[in-house]
Short mmCIF file of the C-alpha atoms (twelve columns), coordinates in Angstrom:
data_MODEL
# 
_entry.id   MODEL 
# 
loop_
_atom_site.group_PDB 
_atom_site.id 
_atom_site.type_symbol 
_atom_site.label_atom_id 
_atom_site.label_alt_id 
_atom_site.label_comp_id 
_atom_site.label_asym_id 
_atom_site.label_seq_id 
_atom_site.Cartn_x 
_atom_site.Cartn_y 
_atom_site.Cartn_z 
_atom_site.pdbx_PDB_model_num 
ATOM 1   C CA . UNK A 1   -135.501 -79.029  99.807  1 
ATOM 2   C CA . UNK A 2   -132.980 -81.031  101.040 1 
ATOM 3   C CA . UNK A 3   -132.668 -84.646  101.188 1 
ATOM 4   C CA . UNK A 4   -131.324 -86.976  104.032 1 
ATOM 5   C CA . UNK A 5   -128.794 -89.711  103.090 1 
ATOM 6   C CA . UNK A 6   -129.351 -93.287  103.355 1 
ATOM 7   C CA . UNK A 7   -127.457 -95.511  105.649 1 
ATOM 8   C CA . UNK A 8   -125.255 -97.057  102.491 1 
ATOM 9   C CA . UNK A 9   -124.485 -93.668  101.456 1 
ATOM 10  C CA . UNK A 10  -124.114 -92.564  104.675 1 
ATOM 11  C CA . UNK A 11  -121.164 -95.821  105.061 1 
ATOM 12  C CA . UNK A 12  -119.360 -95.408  101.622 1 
ATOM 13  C CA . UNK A 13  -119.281 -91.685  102.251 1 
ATOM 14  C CA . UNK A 14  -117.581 -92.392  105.649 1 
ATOM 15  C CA . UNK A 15  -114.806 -95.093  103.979 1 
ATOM 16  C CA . UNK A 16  -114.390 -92.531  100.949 1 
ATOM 17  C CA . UNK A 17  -113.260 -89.647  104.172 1 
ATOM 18  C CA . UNK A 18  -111.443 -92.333  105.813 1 
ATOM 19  C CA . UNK A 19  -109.279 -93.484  102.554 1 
ATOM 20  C CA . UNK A 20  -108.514 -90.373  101.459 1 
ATOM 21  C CA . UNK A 21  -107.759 -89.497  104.902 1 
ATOM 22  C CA . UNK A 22  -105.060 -92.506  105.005 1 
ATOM 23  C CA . UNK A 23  -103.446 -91.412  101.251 1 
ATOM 24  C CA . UNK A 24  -102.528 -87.826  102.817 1 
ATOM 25  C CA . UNK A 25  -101.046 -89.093  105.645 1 
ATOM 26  C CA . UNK A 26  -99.446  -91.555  103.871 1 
ATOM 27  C CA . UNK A 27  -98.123  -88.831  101.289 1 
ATOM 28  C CA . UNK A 28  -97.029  -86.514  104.462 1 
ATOM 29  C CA . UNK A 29  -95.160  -89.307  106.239 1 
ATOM 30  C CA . UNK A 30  -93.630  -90.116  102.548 1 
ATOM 31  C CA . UNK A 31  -92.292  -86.394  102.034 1 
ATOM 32  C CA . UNK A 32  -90.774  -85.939  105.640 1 
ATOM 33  C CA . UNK A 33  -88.978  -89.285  105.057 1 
ATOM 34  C CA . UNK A 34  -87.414  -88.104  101.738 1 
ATOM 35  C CA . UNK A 35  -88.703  -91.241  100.107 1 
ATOM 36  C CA . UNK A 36  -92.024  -93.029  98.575  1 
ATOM 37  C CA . UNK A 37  -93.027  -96.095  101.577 1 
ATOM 38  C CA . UNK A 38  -92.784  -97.941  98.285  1 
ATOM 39  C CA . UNK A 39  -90.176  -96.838  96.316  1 
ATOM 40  C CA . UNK A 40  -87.037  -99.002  95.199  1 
ATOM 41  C CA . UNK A 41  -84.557  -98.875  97.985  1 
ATOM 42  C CA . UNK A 42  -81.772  -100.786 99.576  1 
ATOM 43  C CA . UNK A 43  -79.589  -100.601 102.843 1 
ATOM 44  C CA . UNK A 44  -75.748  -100.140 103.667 1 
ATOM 45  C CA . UNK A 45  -73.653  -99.918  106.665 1 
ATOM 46  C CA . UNK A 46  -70.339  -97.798  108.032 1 
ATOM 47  C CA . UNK A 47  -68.509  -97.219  111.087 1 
ATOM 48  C CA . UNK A 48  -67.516  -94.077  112.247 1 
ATOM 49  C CA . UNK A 49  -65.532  -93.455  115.198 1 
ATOM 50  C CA . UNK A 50  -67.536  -90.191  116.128 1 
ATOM 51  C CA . UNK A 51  -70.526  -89.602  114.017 1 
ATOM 52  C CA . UNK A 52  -70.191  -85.481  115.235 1 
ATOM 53  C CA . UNK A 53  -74.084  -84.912  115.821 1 
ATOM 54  C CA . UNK A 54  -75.411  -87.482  112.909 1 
ATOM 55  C CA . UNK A 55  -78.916  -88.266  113.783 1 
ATOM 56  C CA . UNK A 56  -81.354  -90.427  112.392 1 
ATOM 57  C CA . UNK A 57  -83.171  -88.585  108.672 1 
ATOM 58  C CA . UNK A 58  -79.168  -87.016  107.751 1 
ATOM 59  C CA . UNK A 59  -79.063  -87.091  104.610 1 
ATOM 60  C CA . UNK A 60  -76.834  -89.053  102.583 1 
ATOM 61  C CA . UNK A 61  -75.044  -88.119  98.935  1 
ATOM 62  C CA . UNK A 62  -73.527  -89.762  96.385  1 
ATOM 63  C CA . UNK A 63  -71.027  -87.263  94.291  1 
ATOM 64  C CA . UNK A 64  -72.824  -84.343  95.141  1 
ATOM 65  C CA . UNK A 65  -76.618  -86.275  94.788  1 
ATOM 66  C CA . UNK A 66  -79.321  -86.707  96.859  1 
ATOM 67  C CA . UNK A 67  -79.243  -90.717  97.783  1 
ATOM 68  C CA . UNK A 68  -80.876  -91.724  100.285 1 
ATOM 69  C CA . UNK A 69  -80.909  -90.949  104.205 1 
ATOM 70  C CA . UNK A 70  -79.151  -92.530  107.926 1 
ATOM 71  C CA . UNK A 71  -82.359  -95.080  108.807 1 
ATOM 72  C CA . UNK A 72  -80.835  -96.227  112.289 1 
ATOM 73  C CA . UNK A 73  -77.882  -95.372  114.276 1 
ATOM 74  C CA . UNK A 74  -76.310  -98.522  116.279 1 
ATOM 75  C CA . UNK A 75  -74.201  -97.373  119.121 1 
ATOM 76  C CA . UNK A 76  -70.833  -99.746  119.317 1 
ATOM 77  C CA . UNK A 77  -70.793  -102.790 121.274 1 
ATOM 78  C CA . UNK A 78  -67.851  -102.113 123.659 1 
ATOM 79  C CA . UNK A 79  -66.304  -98.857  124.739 1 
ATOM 80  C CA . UNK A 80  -64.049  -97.199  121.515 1 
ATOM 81  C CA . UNK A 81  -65.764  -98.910  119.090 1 
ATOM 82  C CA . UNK A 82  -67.503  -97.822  116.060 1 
ATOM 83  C CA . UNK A 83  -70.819  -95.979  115.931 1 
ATOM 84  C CA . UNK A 84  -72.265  -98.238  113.127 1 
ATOM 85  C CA . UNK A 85  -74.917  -95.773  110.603 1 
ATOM 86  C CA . UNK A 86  -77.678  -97.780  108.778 1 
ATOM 87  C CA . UNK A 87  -78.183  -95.945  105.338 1 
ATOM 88  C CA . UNK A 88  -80.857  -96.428  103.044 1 
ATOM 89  C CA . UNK A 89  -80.220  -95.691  99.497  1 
ATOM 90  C CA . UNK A 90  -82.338  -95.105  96.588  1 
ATOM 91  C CA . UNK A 91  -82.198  -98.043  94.508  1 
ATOM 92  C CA . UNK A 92  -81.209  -96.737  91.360  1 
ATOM 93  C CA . UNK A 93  -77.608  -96.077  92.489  1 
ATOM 94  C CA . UNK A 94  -77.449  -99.418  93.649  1 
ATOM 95  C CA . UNK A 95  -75.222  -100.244 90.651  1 
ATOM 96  C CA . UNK A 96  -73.159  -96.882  91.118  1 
ATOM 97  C CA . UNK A 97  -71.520  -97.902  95.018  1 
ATOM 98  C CA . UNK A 98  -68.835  -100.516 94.802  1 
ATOM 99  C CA . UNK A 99  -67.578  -102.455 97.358  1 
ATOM 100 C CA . UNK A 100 -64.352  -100.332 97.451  1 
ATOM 101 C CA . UNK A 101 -66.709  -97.142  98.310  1 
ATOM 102 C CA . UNK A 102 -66.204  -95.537  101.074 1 
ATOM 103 C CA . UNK A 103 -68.384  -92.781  103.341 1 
ATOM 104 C CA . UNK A 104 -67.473  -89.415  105.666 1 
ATOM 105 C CA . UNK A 105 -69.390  -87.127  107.679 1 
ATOM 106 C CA . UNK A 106 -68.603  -83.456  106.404 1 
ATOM 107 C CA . UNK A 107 -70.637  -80.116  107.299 1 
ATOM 108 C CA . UNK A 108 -72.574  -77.850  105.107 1 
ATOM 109 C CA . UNK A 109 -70.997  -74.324  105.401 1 
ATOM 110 C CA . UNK A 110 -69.453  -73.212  108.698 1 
ATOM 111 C CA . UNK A 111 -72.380  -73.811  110.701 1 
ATOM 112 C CA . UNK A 112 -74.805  -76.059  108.738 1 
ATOM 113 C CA . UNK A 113 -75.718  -79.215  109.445 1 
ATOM 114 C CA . UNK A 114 -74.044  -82.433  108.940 1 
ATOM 115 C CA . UNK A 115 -74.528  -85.119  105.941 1 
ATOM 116 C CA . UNK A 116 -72.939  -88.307  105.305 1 
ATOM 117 C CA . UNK A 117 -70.641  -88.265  101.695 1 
ATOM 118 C CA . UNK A 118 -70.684  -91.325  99.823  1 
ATOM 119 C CA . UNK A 119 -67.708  -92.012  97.389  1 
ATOM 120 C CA . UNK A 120 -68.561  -94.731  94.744  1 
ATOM 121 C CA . UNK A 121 -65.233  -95.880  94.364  1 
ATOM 122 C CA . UNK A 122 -63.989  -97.387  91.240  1 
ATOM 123 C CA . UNK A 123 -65.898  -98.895  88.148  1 
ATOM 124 C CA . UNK A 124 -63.204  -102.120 88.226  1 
ATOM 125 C CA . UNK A 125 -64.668  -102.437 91.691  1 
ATOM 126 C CA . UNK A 126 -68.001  -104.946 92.079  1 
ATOM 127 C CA . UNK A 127 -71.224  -103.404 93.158  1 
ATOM 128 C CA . UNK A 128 -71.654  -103.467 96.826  1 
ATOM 129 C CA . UNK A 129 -73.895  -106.000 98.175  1 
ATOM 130 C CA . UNK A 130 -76.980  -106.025 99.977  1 
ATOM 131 C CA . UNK A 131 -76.640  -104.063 103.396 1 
ATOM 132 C CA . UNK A 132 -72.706  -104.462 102.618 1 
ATOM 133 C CA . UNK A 133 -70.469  -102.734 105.096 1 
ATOM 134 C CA . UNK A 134 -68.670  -99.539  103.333 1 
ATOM 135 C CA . UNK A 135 -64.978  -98.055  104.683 1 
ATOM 136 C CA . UNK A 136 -65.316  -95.066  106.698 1 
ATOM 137 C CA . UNK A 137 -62.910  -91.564  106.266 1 
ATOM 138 C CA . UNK A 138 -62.070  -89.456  109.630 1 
ATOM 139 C CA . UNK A 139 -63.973  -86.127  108.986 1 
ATOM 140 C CA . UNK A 140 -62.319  -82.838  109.991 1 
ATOM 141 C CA . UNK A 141 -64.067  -80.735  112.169 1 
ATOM 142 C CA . UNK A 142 -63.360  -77.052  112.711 1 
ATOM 143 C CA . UNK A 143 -62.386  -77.484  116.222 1 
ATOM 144 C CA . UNK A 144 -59.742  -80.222  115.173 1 
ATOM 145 C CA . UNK A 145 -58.347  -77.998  112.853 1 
ATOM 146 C CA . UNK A 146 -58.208  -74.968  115.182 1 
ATOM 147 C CA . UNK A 147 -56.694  -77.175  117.749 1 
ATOM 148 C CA . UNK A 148 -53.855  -78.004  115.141 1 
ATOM 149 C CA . UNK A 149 -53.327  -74.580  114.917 1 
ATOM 150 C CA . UNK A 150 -53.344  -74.113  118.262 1 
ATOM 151 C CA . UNK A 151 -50.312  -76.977  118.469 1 
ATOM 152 C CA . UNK A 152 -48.387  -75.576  116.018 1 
ATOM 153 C CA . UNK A 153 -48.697  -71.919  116.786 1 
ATOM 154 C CA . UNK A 154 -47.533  -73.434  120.507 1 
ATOM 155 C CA . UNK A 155 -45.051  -75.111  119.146 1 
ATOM 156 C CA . UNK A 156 -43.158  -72.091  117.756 1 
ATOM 157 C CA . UNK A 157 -44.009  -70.057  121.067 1 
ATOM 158 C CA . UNK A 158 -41.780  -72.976  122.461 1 
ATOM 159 C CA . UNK A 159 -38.851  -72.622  119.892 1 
ATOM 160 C CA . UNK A 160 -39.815  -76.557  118.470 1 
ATOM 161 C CA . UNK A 161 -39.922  -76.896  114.635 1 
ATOM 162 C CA . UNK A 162 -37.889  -74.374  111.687 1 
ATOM 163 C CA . UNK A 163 -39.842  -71.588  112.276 1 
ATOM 164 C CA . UNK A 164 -39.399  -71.840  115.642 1 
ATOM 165 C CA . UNK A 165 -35.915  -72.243  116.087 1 
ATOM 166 C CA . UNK A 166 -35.625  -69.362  113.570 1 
ATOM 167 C CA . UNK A 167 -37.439  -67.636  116.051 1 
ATOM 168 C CA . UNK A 168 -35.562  -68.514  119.088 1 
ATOM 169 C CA . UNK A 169 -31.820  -69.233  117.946 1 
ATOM 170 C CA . UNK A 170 -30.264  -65.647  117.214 1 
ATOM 171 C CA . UNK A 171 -27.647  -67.477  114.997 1 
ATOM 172 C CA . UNK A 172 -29.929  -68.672  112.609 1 
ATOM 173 C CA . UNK A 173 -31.705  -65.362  112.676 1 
ATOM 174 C CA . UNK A 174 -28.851  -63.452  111.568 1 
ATOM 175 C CA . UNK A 175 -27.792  -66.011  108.810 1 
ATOM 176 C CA . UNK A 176 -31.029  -65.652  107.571 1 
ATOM 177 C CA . UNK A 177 -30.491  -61.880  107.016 1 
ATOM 178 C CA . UNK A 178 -27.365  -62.231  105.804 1 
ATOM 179 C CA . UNK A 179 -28.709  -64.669  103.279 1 
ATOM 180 C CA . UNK A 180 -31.289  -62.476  102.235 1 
ATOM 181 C CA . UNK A 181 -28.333  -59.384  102.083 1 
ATOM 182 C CA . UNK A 182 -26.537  -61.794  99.837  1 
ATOM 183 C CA . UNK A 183 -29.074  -62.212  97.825  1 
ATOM 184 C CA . UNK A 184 -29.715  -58.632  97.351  1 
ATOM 185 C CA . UNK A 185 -26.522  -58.007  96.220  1 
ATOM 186 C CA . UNK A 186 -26.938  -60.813  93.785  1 
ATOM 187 C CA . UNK A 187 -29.518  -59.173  92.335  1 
ATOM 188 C CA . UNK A 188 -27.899  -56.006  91.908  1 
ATOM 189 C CA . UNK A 189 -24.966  -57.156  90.636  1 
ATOM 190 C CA . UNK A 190 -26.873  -58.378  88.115  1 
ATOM 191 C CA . UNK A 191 -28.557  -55.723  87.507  1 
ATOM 192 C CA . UNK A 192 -25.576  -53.852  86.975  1 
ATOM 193 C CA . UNK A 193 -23.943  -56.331  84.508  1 
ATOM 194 C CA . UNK A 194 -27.608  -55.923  82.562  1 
ATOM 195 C CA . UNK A 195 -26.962  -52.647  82.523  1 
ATOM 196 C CA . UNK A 196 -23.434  -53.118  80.839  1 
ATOM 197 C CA . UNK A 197 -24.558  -55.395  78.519  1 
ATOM 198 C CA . UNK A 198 -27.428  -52.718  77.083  1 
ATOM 199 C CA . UNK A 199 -24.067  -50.443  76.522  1 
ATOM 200 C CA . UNK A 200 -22.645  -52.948  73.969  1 
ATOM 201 C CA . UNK A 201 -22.098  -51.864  70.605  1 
ATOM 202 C CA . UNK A 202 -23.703  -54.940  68.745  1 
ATOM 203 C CA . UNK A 203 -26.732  -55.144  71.888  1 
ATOM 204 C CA . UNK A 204 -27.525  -51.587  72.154  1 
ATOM 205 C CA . UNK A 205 -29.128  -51.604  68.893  1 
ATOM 206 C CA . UNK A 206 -31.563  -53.791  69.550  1 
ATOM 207 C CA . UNK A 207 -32.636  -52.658  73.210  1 
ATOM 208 C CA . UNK A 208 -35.087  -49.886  73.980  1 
ATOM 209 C CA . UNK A 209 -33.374  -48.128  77.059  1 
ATOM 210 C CA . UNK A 210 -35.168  -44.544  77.501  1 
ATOM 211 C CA . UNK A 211 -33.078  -43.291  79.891  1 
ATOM 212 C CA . UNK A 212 -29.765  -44.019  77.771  1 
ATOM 213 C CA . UNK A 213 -31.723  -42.222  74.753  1 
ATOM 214 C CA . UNK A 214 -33.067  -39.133  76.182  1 
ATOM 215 C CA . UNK A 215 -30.734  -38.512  79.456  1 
ATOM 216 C CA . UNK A 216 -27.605  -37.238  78.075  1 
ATOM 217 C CA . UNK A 217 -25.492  -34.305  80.153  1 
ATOM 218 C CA . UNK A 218 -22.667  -34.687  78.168  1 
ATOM 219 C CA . UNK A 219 -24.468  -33.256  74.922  1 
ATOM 220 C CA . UNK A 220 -26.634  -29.782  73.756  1 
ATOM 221 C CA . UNK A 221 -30.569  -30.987  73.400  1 
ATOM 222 C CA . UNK A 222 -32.350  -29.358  70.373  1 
ATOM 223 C CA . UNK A 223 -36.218  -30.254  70.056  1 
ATOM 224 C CA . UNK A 224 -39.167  -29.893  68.037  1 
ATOM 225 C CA . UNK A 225 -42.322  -30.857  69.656  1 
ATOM 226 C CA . UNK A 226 -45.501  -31.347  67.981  1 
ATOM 227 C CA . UNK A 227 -48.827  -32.845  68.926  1 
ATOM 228 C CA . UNK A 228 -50.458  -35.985  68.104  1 
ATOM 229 C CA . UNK A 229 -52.632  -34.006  65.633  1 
ATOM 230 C CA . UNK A 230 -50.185  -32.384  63.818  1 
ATOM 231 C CA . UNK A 231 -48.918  -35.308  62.549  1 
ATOM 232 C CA . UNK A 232 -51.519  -38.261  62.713  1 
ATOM 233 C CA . UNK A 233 -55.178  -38.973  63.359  1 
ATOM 234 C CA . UNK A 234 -56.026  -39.688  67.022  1 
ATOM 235 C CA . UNK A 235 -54.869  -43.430  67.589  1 
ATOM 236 C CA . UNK A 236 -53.047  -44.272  64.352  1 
ATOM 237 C CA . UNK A 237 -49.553  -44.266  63.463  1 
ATOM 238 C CA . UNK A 238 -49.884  -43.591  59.242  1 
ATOM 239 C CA . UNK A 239 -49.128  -39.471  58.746  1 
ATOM 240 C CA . UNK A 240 -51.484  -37.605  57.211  1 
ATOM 241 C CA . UNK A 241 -51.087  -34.654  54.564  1 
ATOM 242 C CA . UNK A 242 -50.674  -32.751  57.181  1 
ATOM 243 C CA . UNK A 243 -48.010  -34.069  58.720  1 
ATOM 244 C CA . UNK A 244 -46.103  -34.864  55.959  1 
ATOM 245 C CA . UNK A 245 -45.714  -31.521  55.040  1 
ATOM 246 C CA . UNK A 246 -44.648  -30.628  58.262  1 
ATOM 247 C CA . UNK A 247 -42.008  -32.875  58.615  1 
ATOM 248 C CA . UNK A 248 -41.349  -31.485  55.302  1 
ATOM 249 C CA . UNK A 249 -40.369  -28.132  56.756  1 
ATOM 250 C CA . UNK A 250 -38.242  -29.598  59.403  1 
ATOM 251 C CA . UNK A 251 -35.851  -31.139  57.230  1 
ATOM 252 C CA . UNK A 252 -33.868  -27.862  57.179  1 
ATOM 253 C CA . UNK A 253 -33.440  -27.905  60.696  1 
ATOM 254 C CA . UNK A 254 -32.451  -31.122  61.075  1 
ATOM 255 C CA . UNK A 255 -29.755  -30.610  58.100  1 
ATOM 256 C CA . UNK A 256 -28.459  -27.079  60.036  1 
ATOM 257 C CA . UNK A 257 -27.720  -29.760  63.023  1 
ATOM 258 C CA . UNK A 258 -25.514  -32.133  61.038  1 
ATOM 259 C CA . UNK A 259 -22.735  -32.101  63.605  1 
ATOM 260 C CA . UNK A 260 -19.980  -34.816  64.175  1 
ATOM 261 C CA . UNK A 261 -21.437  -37.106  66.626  1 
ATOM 262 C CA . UNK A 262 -24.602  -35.984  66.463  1 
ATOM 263 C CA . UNK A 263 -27.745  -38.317  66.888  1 
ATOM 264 C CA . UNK A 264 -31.418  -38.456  66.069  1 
ATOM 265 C CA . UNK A 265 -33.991  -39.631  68.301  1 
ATOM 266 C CA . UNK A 266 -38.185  -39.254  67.638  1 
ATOM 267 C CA . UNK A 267 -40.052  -39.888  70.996  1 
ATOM 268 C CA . UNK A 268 -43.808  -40.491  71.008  1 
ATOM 269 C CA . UNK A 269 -45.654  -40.165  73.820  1 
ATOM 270 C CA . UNK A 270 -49.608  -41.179  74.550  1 
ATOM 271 C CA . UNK A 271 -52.283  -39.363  77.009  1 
ATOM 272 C CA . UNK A 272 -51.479  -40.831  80.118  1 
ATOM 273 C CA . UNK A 273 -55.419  -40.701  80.812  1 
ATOM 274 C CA . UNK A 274 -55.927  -43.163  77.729  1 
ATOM 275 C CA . UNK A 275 -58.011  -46.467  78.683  1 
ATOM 276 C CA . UNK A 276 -55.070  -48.829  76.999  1 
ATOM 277 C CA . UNK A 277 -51.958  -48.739  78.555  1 
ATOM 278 C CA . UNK A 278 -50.335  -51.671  76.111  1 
ATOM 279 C CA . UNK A 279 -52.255  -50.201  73.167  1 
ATOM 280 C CA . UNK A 280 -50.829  -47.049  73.539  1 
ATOM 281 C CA . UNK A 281 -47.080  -48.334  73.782  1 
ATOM 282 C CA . UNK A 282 -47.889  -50.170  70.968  1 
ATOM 283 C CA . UNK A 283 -49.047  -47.224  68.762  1 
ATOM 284 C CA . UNK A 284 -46.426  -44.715  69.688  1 
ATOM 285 C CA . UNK A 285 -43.984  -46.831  68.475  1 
ATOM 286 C CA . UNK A 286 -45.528  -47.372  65.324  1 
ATOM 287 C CA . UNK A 287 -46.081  -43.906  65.428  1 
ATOM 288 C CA . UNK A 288 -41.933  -43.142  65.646  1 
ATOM 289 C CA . UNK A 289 -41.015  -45.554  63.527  1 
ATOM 290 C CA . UNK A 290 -43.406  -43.568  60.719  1 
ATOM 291 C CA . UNK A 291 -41.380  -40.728  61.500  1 
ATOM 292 C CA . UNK A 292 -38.257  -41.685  61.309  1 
ATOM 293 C CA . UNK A 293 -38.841  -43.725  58.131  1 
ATOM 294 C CA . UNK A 294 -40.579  -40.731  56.559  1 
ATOM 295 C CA . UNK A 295 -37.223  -38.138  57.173  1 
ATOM 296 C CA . UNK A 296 -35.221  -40.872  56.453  1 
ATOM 297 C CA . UNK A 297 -36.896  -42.032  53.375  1 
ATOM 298 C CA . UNK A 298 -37.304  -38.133  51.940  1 
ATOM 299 C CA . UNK A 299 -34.805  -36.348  53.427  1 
ATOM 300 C CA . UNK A 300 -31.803  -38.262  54.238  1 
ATOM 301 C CA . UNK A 301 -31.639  -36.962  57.529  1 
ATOM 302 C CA . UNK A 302 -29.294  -40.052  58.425  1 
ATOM 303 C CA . UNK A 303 -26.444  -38.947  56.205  1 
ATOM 304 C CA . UNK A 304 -23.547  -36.849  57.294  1 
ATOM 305 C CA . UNK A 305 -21.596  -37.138  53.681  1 
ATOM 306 C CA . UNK A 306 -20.734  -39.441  50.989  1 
ATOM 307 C CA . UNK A 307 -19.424  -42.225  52.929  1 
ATOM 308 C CA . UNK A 308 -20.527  -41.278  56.860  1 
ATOM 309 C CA . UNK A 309 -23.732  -41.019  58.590  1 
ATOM 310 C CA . UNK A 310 -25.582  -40.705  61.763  1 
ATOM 311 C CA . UNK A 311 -28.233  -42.974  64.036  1 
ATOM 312 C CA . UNK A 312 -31.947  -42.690  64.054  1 
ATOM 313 C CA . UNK A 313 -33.604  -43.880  66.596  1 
ATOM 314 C CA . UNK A 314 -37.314  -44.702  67.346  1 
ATOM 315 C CA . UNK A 315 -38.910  -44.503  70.913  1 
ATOM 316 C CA . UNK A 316 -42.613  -44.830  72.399  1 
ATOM 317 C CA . UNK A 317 -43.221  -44.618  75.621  1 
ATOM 318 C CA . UNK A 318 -46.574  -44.840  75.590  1 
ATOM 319 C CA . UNK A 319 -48.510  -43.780  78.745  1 
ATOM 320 C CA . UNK A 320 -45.155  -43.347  80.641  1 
ATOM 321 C CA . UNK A 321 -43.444  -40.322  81.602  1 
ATOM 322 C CA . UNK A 322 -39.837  -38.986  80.339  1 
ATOM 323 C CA . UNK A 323 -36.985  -39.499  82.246  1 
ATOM 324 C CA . UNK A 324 -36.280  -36.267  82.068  1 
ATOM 325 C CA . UNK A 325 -37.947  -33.632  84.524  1 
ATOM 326 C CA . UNK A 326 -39.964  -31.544  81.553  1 
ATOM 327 C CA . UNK A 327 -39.609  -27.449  82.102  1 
ATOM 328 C CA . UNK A 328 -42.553  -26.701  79.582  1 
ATOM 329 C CA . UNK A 329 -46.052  -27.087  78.905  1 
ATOM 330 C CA . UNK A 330 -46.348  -29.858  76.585  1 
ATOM 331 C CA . UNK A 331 -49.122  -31.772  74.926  1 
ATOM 332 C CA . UNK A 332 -49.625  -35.073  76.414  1 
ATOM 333 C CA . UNK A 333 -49.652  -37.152  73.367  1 
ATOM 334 C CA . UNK A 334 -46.921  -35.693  71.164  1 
ATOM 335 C CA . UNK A 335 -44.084  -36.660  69.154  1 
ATOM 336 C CA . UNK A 336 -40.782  -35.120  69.787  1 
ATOM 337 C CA . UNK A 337 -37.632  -34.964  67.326  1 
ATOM 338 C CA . UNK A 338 -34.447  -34.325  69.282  1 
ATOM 339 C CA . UNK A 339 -30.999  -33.887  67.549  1 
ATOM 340 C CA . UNK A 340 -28.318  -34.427  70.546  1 
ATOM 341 C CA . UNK A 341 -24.814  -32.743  69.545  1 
ATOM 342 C CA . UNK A 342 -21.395  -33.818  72.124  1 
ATOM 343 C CA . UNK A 343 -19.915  -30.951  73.236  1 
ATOM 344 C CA . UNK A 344 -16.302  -30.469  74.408  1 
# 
């Protein structure tokens, strides 16, 4: 059974609906503002020439940080003058803006919408008083800086400016090329005396030239080829058992091709498909230089007689390919021993 109310209850009930009625209106009008009615707050002022669709609830900014919002917009009191912006700040970056602050409108993303950029200024600066008046940057629109563009790109169409009269004067043009030709031919030249200079008896020894080493018409190629796994583990550059004893039974060879003039050179190349292109250049020399130390070291392969001997040298190319045009079938990481003998 129910039970009616009494006119008192009826009354507080109704102020009770009506107060809590106020509070969430309150709290809505609060959260579209940005801001509590009675929060900590305080007001500044800039000029802007244009204010490029600023309305009244842009937000404001402070480094990057939500501050506060435009309260009022005051349009200027004669023709060209400034559209002044009445901010409201939170009050706990009162003590952040100094007076030598200053403010510009800039746009979120291509398209977004606009928001007013507050920076501080500097600490030796005083704090900015009470609805103090802040400096004002130009802010640059897209269409400004498309019509810039616009200028300049009219401005070469017209011959005006370097590139322009680069353009336009044939003169120029062809000095231009002519530089360019000269330059060229710099380059090459210097390329050429490079070139020389690897060819020097005292220089040579110390620089890795591939071509010089392995490209040689004048003299009779003889080669012994063997795979990476003849002579090391996958990857690593010490010999193994294996290997040693192979090189073993090349020494022979290499003593049947002791020749005036003759040279030694051990190659190692590295699967061009390998994931490391450094790594491998890295190991396959390591890997020839284990080589060569190994026949030297052993077999003597170096000496021609009691006072005379012959050059060794050690070359990995890594993942590159020979310069020379390869007839056979060969593995693709391998180590090669080639004895070169002049002829004529």
């Amino acid at each position: 059974m129910s039970r009616s109310l009494t006119r008192l209850q009826a009354v507080l009930l109704g102020v009770a609906f009506l107060f809590g009625l106020g509070l969430a209106g309150t709290g809505l009008y609060a959260v579209g503002n940005r801001h509590w009615l009675w929060s900590d707050t305080f007001p500044v002022r800039v000029g802007f020439p244009q204010i490029h669709g600023v309305e009244v609830g842009t937000r404001v900014r402070v480094q990057g940080i939500e501050a506060g919002e435009v309260e009022a917009i005051e349009p200027p009191a004669a023709p060209g003058g400034n559209v002044t912006l009445h901010l409201r700040l939170a009050g706990s970056l009162r003590s952040l803006i100094r007076s030598d602050a200053t403010a510009q409108i800039v746009g979120e993303g291509m398209i977004g919408g606009k928001v007013v950029e507050i920076n501080p200024g500097t600490s030796s600066a005083t704090p900015i008083e009470e609805n103090g008046l802040l400096a004002s940057k130009p802010s640059a629109e897209l269409t400004d800086i498309l019509g810039q563009v616009n200028n300049a790109l009219a401005d070469i169409r017209e011959g005006q400016g370097t590139v322009g009269k680069l353009l336009k004067d044939p003169e120029a043009y062809g000095q231009l090329i002519a530089a360019l030709q000269q330059s060229k031919d710099t380059l090459e030249s210097f390329k050429q005396d490079a070139d020389a200079l690897k060819r020097l008896p005292v220089v040579r020894n110390y620089v890795e030239d591939p071509e010089a080493l392995l490209v040689r018409p004048n003299c009779e190629c003889n080669r012994q080829c063997f795979a990476e796994g003849d002579l090391f583990e996958p990857g690593r550059a010490v010999l193994t058992a294996d290997g040693r004893r192979r090189l073993d039974e090349l020494a022979p060879w290499l003593a049947g091709l002791k020749h005036k003039g003759s040279e030694i050179v051990v190659v190692a190349y590295a699967d061009p498909q390998g994931p490391n292109a450094n790594l491998a250049k890295a190991i396959t020399r390591q890997q020839s230089d284990a080589v060569c130390a190994y026949l030297k070291g052993h077999h003597a392969v170096q000496k021609m007689g009691w006072f005379s001997s012959r050059k060794v040298a050690a070359l990995g190319l890594g993942t590159a390919p020979s310069p020379v045009q390869e007839k056979e079938n060969l593995p693709p990481a391998r180590v090669e021993v080639l004895v070169f003998v002049p002829q004529g």
